[in-house]
C-alpha positions as CSV (number, residue, x, y, z in Angstrom):
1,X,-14.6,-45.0,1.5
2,X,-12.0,-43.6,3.7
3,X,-11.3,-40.8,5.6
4,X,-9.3,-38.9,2.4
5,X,-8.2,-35.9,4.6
6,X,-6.3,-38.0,7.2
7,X,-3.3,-37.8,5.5
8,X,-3.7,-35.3,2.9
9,X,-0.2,-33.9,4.6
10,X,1.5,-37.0,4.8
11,X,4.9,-37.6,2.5
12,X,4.3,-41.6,0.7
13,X,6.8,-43.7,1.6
14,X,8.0,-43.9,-1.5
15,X,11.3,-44.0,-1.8
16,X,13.9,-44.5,1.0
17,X,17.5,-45.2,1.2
18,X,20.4,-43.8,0.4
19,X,22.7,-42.9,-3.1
20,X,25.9,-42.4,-1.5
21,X,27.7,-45.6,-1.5
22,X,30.5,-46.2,-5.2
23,X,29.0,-48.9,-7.2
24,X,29.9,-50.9,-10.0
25,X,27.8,-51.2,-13.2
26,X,25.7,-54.2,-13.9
27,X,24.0,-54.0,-17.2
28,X,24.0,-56.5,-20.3
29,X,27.1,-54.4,-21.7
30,X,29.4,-53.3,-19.0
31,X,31.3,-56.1,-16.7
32,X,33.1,-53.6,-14.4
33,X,33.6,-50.5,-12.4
34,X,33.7,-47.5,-14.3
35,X,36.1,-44.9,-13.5
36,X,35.4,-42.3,-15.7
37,X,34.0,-39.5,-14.1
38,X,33.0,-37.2,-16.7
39,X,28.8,-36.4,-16.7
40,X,27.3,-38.6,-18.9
41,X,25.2,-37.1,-21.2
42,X,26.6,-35.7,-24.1
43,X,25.7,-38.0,-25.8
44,X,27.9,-40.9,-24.6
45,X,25.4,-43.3,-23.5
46,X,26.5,-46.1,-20.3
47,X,30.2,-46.4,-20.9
48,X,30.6,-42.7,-19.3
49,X,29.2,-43.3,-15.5
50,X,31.1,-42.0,-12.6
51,X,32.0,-44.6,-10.0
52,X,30.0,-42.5,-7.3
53,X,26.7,-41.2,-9.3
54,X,25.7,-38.8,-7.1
55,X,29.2,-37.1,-6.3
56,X,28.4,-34.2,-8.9
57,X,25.1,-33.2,-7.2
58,X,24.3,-33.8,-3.3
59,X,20.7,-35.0,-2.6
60,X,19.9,-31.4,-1.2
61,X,20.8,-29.8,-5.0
62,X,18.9,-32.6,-6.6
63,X,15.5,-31.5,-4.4
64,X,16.4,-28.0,-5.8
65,X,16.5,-28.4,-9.2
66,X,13.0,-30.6,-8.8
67,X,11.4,-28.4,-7.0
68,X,12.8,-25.5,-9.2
69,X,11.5,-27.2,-12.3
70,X,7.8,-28.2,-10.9
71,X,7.3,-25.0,-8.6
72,X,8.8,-22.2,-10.5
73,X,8.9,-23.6,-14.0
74,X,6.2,-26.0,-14.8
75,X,3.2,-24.7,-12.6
76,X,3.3,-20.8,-13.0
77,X,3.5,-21.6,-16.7
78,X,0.0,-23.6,-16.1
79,X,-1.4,-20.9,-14.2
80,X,-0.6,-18.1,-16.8
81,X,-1.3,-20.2,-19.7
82,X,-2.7,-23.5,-19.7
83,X,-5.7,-23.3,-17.1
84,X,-9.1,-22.0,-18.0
85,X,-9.8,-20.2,-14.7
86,X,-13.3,-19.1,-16.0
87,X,-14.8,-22.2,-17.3
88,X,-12.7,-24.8,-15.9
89,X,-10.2,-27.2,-17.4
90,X,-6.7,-27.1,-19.5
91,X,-6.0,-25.7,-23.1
92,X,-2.7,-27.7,-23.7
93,X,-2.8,-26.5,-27.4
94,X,-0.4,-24.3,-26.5
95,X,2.8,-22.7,-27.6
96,X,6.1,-22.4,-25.5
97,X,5.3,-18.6,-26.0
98,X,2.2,-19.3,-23.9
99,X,-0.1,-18.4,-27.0
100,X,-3.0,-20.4,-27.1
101,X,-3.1,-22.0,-30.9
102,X,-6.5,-23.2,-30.2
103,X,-8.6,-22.9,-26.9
104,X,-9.8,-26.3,-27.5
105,X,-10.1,-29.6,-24.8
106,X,-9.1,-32.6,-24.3
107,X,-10.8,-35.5,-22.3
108,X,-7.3,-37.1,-21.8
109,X,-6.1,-34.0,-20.5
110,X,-8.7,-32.9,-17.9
111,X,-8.6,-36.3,-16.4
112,X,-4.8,-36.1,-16.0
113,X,-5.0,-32.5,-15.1
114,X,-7.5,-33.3,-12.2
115,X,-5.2,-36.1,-11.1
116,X,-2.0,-33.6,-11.3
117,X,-3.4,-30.9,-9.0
118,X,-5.3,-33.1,-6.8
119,X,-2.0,-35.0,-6.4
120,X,-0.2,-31.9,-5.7
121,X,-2.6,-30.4,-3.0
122,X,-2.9,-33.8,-1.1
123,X,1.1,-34.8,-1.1
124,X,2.8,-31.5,-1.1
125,X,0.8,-28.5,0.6
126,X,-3.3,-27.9,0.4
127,X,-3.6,-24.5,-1.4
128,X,-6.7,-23.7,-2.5
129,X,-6.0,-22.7,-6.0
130,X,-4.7,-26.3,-6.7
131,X,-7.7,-27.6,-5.5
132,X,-9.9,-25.0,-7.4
133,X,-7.8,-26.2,-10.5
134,X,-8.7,-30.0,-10.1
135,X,-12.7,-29.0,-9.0
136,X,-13.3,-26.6,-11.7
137,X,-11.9,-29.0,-14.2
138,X,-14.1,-31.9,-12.8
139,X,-17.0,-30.4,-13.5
140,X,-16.5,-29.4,-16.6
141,X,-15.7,-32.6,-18.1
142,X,-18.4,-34.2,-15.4
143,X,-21.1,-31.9,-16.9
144,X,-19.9,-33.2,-20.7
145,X,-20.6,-37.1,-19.2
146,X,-21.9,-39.0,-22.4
147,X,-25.9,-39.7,-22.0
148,X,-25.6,-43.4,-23.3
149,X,-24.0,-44.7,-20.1
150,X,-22.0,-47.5,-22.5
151,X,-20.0,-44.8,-24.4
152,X,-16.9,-42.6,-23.6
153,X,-16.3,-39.2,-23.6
154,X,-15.7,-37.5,-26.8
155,X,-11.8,-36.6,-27.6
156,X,-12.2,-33.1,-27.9
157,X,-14.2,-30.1,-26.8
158,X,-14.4,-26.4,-27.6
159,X,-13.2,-24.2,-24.9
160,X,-16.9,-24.1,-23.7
161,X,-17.6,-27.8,-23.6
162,X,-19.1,-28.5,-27.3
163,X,-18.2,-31.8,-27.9
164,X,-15.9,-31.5,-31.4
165,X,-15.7,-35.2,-31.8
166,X,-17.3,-38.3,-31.5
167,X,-17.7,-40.6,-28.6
168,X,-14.0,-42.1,-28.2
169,X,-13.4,-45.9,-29.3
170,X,-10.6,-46.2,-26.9
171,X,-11.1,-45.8,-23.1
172,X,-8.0,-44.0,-22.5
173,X,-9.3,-41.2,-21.7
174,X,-11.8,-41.8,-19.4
175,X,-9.8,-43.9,-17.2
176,X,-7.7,-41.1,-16.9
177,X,-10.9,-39.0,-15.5
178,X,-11.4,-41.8,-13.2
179,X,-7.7,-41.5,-11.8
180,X,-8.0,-37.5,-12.1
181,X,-11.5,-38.1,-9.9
182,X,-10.3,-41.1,-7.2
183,X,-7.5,-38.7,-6.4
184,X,-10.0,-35.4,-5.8
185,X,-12.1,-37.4,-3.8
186,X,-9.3,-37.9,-1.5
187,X,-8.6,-34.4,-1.7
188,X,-12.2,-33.2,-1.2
189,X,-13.2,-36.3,1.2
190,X,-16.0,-36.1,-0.9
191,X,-17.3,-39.7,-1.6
192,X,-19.4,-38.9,-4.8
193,X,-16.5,-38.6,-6.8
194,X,-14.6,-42.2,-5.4
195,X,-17.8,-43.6,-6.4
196,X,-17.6,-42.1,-9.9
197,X,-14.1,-43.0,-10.7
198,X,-15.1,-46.7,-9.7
199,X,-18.4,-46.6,-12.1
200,X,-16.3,-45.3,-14.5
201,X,-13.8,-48.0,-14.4
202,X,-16.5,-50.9,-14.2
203,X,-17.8,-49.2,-17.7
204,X,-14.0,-49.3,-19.3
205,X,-13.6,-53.1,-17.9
206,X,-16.9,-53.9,-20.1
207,X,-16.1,-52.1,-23.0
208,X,-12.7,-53.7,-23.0
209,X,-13.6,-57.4,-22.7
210,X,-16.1,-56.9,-25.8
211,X,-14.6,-58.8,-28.4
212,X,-15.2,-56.4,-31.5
213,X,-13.6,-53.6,-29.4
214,X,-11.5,-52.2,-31.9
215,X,-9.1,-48.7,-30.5
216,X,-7.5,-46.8,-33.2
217,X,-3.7,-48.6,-32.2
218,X,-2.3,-49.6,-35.0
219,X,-0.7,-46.3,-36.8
220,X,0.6,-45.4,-33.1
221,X,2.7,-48.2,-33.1
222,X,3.3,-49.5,-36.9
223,X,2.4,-46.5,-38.7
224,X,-0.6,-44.9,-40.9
225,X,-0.6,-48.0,-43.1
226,X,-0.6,-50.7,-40.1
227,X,-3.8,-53.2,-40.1
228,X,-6.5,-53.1,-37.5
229,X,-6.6,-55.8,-34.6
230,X,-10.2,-56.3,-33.5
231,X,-10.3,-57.5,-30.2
232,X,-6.4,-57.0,-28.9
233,X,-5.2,-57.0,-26.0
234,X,-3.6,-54.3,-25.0
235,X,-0.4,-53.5,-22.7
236,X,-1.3,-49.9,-22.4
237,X,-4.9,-50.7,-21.3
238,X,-3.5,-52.8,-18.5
239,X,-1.1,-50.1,-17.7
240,X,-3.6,-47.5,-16.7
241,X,-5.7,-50.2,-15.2
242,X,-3.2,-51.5,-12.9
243,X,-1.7,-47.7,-12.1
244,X,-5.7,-47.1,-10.9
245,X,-6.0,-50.2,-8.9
246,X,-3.1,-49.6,-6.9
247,X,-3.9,-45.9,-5.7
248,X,-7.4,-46.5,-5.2
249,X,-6.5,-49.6,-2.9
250,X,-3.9,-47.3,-1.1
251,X,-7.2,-45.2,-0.1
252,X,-9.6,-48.1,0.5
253,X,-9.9,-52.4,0.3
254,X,-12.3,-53.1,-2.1
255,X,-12.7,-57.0,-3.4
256,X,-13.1,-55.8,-6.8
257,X,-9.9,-53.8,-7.1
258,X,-8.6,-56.4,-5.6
259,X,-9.7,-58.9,-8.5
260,X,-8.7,-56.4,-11.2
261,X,-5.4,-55.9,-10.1
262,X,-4.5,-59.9,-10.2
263,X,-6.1,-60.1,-13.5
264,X,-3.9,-57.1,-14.8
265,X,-0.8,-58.4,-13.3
266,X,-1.2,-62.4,-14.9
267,X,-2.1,-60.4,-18.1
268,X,1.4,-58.2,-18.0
269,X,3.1,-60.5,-16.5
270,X,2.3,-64.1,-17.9
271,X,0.8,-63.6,-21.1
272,X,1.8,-60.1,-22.7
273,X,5.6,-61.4,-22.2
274,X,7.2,-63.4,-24.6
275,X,9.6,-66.1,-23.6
276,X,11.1,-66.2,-27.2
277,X,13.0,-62.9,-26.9
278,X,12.5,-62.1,-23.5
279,X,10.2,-59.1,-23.6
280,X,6.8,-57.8,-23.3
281,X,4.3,-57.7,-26.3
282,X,2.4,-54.6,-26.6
283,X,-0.6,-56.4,-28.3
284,X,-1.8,-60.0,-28.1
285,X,-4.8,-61.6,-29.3
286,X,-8.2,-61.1,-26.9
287,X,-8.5,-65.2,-25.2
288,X,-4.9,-63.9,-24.1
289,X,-2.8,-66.1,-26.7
290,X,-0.1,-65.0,-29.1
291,X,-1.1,-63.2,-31.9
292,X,0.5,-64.8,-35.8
293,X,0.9,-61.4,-37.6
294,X,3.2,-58.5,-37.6
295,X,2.1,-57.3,-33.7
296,X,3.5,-60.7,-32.7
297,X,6.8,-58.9,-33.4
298,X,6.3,-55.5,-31.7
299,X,7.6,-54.3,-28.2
300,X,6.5,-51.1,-27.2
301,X,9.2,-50.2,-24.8
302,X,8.2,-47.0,-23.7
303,X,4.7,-48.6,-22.4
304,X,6.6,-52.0,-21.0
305,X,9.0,-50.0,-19.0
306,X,6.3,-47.5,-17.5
307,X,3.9,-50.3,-16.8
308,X,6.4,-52.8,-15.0
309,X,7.4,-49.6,-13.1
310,X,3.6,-49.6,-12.0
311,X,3.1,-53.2,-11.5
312,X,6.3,-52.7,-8.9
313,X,4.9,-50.2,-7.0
314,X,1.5,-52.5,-6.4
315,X,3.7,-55.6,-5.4
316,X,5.2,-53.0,-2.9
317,X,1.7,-52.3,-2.0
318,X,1.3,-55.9,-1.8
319,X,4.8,-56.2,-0.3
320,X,5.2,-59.3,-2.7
321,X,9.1,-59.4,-2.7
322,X,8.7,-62.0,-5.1
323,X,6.9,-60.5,-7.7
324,X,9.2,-57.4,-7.1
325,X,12.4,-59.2,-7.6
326,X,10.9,-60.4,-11.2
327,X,9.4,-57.1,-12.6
328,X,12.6,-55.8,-11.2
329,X,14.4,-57.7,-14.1
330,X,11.9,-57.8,-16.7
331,X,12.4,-53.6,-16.2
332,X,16.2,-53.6,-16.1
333,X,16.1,-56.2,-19.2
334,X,13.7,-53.9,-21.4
335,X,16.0,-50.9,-20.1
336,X,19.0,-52.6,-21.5
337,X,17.5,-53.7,-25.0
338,X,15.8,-49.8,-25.3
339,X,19.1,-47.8,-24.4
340,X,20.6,-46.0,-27.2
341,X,24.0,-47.3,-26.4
342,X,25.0,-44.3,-29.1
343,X,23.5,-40.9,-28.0
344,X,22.1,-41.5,-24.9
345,X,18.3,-42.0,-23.7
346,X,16.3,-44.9,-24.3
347,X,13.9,-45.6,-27.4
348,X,10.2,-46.2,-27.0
349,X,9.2,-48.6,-29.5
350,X,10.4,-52.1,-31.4
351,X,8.4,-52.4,-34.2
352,X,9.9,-55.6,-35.0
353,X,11.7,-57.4,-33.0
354,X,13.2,-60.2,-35.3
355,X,14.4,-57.5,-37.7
356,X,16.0,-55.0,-35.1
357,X,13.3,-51.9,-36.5
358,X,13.0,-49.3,-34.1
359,X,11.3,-45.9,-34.2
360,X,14.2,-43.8,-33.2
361,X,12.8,-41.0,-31.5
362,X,13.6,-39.5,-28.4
363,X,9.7,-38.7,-26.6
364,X,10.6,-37.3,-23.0
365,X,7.6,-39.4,-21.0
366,X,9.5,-42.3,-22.2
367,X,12.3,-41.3,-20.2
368,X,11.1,-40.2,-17.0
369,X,9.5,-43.2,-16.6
370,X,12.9,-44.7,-16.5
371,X,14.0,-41.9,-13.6
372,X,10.9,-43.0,-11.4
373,X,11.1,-46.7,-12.1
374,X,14.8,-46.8,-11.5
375,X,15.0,-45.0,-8.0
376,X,11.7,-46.8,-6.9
377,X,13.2,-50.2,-7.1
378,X,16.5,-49.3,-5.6
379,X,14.2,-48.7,-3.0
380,X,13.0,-51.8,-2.4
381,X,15.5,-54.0,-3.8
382,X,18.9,-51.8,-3.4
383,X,19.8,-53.4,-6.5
384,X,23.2,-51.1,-7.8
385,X,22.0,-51.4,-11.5
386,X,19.4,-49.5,-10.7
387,X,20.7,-46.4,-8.8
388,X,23.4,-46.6,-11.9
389,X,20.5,-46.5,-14.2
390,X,18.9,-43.3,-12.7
391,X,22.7,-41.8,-12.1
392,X,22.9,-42.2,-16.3
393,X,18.9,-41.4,-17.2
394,X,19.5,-38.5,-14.9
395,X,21.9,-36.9,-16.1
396,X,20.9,-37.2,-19.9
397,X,17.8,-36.3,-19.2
398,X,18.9,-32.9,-17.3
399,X,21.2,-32.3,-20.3
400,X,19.3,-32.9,-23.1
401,X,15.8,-31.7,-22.4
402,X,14.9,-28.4,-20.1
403,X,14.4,-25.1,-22.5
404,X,15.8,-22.7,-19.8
405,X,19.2,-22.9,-21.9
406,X,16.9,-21.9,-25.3
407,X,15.8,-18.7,-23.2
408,X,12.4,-21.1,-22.3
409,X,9.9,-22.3,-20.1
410,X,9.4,-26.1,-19.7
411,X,11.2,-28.8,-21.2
412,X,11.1,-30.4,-25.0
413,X,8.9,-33.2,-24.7
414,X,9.1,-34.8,-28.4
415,X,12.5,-34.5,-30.3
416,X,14.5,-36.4,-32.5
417,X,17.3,-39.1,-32.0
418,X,19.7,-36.8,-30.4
419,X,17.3,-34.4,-29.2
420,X,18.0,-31.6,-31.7
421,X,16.0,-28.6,-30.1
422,X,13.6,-27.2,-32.7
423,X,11.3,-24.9,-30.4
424,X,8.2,-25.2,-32.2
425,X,6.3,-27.2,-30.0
426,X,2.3,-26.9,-30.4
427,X,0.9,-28.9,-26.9
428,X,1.7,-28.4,-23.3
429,X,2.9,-32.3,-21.7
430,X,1.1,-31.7,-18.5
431,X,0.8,-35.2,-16.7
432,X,4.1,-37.7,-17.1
433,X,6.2,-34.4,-16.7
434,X,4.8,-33.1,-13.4
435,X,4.2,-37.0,-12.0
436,X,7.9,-37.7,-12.6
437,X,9.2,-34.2,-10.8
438,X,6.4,-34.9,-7.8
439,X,7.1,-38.5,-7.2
440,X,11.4,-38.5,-7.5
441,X,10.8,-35.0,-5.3
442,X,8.9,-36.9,-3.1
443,X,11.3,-39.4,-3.0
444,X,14.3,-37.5,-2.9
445,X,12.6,-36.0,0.4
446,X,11.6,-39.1,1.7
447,X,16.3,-40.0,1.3
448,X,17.2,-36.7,2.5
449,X,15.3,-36.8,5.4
450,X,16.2,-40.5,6.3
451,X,20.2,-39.7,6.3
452,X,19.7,-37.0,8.2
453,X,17.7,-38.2,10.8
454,X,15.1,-36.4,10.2
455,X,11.0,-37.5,10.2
């Protein structure tokens, strides 16, 4: 393992470049400059971008608003509400109020947590109450480890660590432990934990390539009355796999990752996408062939859009600009099918493809994984589309979802087509919220600093 305190300071090179330069807009449905400059928003979808996308805010009032919105809004609320500083671990049953409906636990949600505040104290500044936050919720969920070392954690727990469900039949969430724990060890230079996360992912990898393994999927994607799929393949699995690989390798070499990471990329890249429409299947049968029933015709979006952002950001790891280049417009492809051309935003899942069925809702991780995809390829690529496409996801996003306007903390993070604000929200979105504001802040940074000279 490496030396994790190194560069536990140290700003990722992330993001570089600059936003300044008047572009044209290159998607599927608009040929030429626009020259409107009214904010887009509103409703109006990509027929209302500026000409210069970043003339309304300067990359200085951009850092503010992140840093605002993660620093002032987000993590007080955590601190006051959401973090169980006695026992350890998050209570994300909560209201925007800051009442606790239950004081229940999640095993999804301590391993993201973990991964959240280790994140923050080895990228941003090491206070000792964000690592206190990631160690106290490590050993609580470490201390719940199931006994039979071929299961998974249970769902839920009671604030005090009574397991309230069974063992889980997906391994969702304990990947996520082992992403919460890689990223503590780094923090902690403690090599115990590394060496968990990787046991913990060798487990998942077995459980997975079992052909009777049979996840709860279908209603998430199809509805309460969709049909098991024994065995499937799943885009989502290879999502968190891939997003694990890539940040343990950043640490350390390891053959194995290594290994895994080709096999998630061939299965993403060659055999989850379907050359007869030109987009990623979310599940596929397990030998890795096309399915012949109804998930044949379902694109998740919301998952193919976060995951090629992921599989770009390890071919930068890789610096494969081959492999960039052709995620690059896989994602701007799957952007420009899941825009809401009407109201704004994208949509996160095609039930059927042939048929045009979509579910029409307007989740909030679905588009901040556009904001961070986006700006991380124009990176890499400067490719216009895609400063165009965070220029537009931006600016919906910022007027559609934070509650400050409501009189509220945080920002909706489930809502309806056009985002009608309802207010009623019963769980606290504590890991795609804070990962988009630290890694576009980090970014943002990384671009202000570059045009300025700075280091």
């Amino acid at each position: 393992m490496p030396n994790h305190r190194e560069s536990k300071m140290r700003r990722r090179d992330f993001i570089s470049g600059t936003l300044t330069t008047p572009v044209c807009i290159a998607t599927a449905s608009i040929a030429s400059c626009a020259t409107n400059t009214e904010p887009v928003g509103g409703g109006r979808g990509m027929s209302n971008v500026k000409k210069d996308p970043f003339s309304k805010l300067s990359l200085d009032q951009m850092i503010d608003r992140y840093r605002y919105d993660l620093f002032e809004d987000f993590l007080p609320f955590m601190d006051r509400h959401v973090i169980d500083h006695d026992l350890g671990g998050f209570m994300c049953h909560t209201d925007l109020h800051g009442n606790n409906i239950t004081q229940n636990k999640n095993s999804w949600y301590e391993g993201r947590g973990i991964w959240v505040y280790s994140f923050l104290y080895n990228e941003f500044e090491s206070k000792d109450e964000y690592l206190e936050t990631a160690r106290k919720s490590a050993e609580f969920i470490l201390y719940l480890e199931p006994k039979d070392p071929g299961d998974c954690w249970p769902r839920f727990f009671s604030k005090e660590g009574e397991p309230l469900s069974e063992p889980c039949e997906d391994i969702y969430g304990d990947i996520f432990i082992a992403e919460g724990l890689a990223e503590f060890a780094h923090a902690t230079g403690d090599s115990e934990y590394w060496d968990k996360a990787l046991s913990i992912l060798d487990k998942c990898m077995k459980i997975y390539d079992q052909q009777d393994y049979l996840p709860v999927i279908g209603r998430t994607y199809l509805g309460s009355d969709a049909r098991p799929f024994p065995g499937a393949r799943i885009l989502g699995h290879w999502m968190v796999f891939i997003r694990l690989c890539t940040q343990m390798l950043r640490r350390d070499s390891d053959p194995t990752l290594e290994k895994l990471a080709d096999r998630c990329i061939d299965a993403i890249m060659t055999h989850h996408f379907n050359p007869e429409f030109d987009l990623i299947n979310e599940l596929i049968e397990h030998d890795l062939s096309r399915p012949n029933n109804e998930y044949a015709q379902l694109v998740y979006t919301g998952h193919a859009l976060e995951t090629l952002w992921m599989v770009f950001d390890e071919a930068v790891r890789r610096d494969d600009e081959g492999l960039q280049k052709q995620v690059a417009e896989r994602f701007h492809r799957h952007f420009t099918i899941a825009h809401d051309n009407v109201y704004g935003g994208i949509f996160r899942n095609l039930q059927n493809v042939n048929e045009n069925v979509w579910s029409v809702d307007k989740v909030l991780w679905a588009q901040e994984e556009i904001l961070i995809g986006s700006l991380l390829i124009y990176q890499e690529l400067k490719l216009e589309w895609s400063r165009d496409i965070f220029s537009v996801m931006y600016d919906y996003v910022y007027n559609h979802y934070p509650l400050k306007g409501h009189g509220l903390p945080l920002w909706i993070f489930s809502a309806d087509r056009k985002v009608t604000f309802e207010g009623n929200a019963s769980r606290i979105e504590h890991f795609h919220h804070p990962r988009h504001l630290m890694l576009n802040l980090l970014a943002l940074e990384k671009m202000r600093d570059q045009a300025t000279g700075g280091s």
